[in-house]
C-alpha positions as CSV (number, residue, x, y, z in Angstrom):
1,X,48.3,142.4,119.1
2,X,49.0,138.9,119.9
3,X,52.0,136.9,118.4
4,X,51.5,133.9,117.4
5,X,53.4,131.2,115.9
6,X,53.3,130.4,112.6
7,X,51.6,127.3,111.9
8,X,54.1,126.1,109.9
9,X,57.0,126.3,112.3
10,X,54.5,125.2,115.2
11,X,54.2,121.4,113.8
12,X,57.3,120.9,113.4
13,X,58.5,121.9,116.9
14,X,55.3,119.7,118.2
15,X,56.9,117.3,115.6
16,X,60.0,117.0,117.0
17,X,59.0,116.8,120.8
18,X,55.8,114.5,119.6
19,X,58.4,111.6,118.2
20,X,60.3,111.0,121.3
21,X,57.5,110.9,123.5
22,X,55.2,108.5,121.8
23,X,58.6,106.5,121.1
24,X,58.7,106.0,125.1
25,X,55.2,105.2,125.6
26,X,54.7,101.1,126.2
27,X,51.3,100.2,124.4
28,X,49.4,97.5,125.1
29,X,47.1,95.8,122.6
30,X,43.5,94.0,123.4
31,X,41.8,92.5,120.8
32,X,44.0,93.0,117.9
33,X,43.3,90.3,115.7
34,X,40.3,91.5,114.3
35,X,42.1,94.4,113.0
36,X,45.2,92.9,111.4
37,X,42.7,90.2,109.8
38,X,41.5,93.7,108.0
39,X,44.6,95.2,107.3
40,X,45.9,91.7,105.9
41,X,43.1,92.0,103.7
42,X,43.5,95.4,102.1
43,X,40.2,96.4,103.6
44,X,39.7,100.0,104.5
45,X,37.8,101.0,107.9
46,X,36.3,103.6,110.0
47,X,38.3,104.5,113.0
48,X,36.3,105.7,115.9
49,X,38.0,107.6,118.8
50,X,37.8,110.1,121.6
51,X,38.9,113.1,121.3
52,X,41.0,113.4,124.2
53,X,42.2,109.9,123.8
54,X,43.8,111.1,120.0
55,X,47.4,112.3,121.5
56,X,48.0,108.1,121.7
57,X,45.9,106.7,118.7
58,X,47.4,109.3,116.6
59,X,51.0,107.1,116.8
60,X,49.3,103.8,115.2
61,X,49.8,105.8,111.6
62,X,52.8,103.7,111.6
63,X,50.6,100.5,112.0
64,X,48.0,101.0,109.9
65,X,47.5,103.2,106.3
66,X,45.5,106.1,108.6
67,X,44.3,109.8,107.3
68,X,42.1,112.0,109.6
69,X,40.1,115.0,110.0
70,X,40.9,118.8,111.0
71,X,38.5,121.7,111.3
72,X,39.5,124.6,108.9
73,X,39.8,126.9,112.2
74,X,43.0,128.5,112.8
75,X,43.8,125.3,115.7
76,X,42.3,123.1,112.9
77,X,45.9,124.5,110.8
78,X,48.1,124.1,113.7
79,X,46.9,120.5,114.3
80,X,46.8,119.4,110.2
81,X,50.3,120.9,109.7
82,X,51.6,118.2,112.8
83,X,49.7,115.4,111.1
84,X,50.7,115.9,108.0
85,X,54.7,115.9,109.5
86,X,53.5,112.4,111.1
87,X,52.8,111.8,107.8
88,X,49.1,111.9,107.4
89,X,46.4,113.2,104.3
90,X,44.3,115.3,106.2
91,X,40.9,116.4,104.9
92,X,39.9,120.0,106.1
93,X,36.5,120.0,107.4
94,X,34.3,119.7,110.3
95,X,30.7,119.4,111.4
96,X,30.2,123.3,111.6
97,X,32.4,124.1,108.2
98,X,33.6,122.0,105.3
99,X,32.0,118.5,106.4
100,X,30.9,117.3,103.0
101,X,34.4,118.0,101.3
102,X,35.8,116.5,104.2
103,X,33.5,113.4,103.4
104,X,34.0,113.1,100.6
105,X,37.9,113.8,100.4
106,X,37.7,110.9,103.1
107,X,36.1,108.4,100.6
108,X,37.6,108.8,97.4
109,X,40.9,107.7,99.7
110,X,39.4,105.0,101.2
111,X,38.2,103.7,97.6
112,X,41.7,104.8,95.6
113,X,44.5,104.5,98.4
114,X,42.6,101.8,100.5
115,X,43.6,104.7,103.9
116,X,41.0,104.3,106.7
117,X,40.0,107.3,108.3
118,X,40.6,108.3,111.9
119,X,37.5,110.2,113.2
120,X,37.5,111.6,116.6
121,X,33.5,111.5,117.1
122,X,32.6,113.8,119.6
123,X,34.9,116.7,118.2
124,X,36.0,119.6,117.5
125,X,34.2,121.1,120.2
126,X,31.9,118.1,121.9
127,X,29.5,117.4,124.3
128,X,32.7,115.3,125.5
129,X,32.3,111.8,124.7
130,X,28.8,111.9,122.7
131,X,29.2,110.7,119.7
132,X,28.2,112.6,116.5
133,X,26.9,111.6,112.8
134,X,30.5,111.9,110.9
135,X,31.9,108.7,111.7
136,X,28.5,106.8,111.0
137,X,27.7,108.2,107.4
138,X,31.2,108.1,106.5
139,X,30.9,103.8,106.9
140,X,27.8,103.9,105.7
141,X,28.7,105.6,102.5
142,X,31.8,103.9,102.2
143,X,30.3,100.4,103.3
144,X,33.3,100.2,105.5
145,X,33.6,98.9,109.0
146,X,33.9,101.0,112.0
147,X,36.4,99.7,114.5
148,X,35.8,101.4,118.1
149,X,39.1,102.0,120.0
150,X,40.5,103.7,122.9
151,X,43.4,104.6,124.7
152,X,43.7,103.8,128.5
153,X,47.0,105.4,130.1
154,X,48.2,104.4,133.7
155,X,49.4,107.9,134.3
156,X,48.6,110.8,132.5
157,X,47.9,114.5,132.6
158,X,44.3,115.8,132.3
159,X,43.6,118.6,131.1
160,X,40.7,121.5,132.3
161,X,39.6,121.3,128.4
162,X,35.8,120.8,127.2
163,X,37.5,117.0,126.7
164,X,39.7,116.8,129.5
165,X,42.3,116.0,127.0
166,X,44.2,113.3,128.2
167,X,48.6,113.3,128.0
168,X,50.2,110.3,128.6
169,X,53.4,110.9,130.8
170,X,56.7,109.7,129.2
171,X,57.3,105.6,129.8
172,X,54.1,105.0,130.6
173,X,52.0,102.2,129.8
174,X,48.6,102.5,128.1
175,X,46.2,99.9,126.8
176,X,44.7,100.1,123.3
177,X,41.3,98.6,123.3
178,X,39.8,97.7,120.0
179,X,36.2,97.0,119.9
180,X,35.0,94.3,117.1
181,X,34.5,96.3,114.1
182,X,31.0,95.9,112.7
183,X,29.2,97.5,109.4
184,X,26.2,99.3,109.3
185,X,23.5,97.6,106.8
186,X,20.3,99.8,106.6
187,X,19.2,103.0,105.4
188,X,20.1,106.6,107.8
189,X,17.1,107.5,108.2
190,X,17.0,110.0,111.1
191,X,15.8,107.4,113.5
192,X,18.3,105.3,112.3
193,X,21.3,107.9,113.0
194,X,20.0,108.2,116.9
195,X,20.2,104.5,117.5
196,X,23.2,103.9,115.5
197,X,25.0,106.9,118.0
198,X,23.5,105.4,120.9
199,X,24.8,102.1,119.8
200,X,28.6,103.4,119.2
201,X,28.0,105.4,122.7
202,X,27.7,101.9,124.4
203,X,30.7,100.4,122.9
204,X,33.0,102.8,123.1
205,X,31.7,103.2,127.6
206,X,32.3,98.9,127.5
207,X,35.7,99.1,125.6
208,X,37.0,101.8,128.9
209,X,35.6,99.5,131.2
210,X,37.7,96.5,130.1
C-alpha cells in the first residue's frame, strides 16, 4: 500500500517552502484602483481566477480579506489544510460534491465577515480555462461584484496537468491584471448562465492579452 503523507503535516511543509517563495516573487499591479476603491469601502466581491494561475493570487490574502473554495477529495484536504496555514476560511465543496454548502458557507461570510471569495472557475478538474456556474451564482446571490484577475509570470514552470498549472520561479516578476469588476443585474435563467460564462470567458482571454 501507498504511504502517504498526512495531510496535516503536508501543509505545513508546503507552508513553510510556500512563504519564502511568494516572498521573492516581484508583482506587478494593473488596474488596481478599482479594487482598493472596494476594499476602502468594506464591500465584499467575487474573485474570479484560473486555476493554474492560483499558486500567485493565492499570496494577495495578505491584501485583501479573501476565503476560497476546496473539493472534499482527499487533494481537496491537502490543499484546504495549506490555505487555512495561509490563513484562509475555506468552504469544502465543489461542483461534483458539496457545492451548495460550499455556497452557502461562502455567503453567510461575505454578509457577516464582509471576506470575498476566491473562486478558481474552471476547477477542480476543468475543461482548462472555461469558466463554470459557481463564481456567477455566487455574485448573483450575494449581489456582489466579480472582479476578473490573472497572474502573468515572466518565467515559470508549466506543468503536464489538465491546467498546465503554472509555478512562478523564485525572483521573478509577474503582472496581476485586474479586470473592472461589474455585477450581474438579471435573473439566471439558463440562457442567462451561457451568456454570462461566455461574457467572463472574454474578459478573463482580454485581461492575458494586456
Amino acid at each position: 500500500m501507498a504511504w502517504r503523507v498526512p495531510p496535516r503535516l503536508a501543509a505545513a511543509l508546503i507552508y513553510a517552502l510556500y512563504r519564502p517563495w511568494c516572498a521573492s516573487l516581484r508583482l506587478v499591479h494593473v488596474n488596481r484602483e478599482p479594487v482598493d476603491a472596494m476594499l476602502h469601502a468594506g464591500t465584499p466581491f467575487v474573485i474570479a481566477l484560473w486555476h493554474n494561475e492560483c499558486f500567485t493570487l493565492i499570496a494577495l490574502r495578505e491584501r485583501f480579506r479573501v476565503m476560497t473554495v476546496a473539493s472534499q477529495s482527499r487533494d481537496g484536504a491537502y490543499i484546504a489544510g495549506v490555505l487555512e496555514h495561509l490563513g484562509f476560511v475555506v468552504a469544502r465543496g465543489s461542483s461534483s460534491r458539496g457545492g451548495a454548502g460550499a455556497l452557502l458557507s461562502c455567503i453567510r461570510h461575505m454578509r457577516e465577515d464582509r471576506l470575498s471569495p476566491a473562486i478558481t472557475l474552471d476547477g477542480p478538474r476543468g475543461p482548462r480555462h472555461q469558466a463554470k456556474d459557481g463564481a456567477i451564482f455566487l455574485a448573483c446571490q450575494a449581489k456582489a461584484p466579480i472582479l476578473p484577475v490573472r497572474a502573468l509570470p515572466e518565467r515559470c514552470i508549466r506543468f503536464k496537468s489538465w491546467d498546465r498549472f503554472e509555478l512562478p520561479l523564485p525572483f521573478s516578476r509577474i503582472r496581476v491584471v485586474y479586470g473592472d469588476p461589474y455585477t450581474i443585474e438579471r435573473e439566471l435563467d439558463a440562457e442567462a448562465l451561457v451568456q454570462e460564462r461566455d461574457k467572463l470567458n472574454s474578459i478573463m482571454r482580454s485581461l492575458g492579452q494586456e
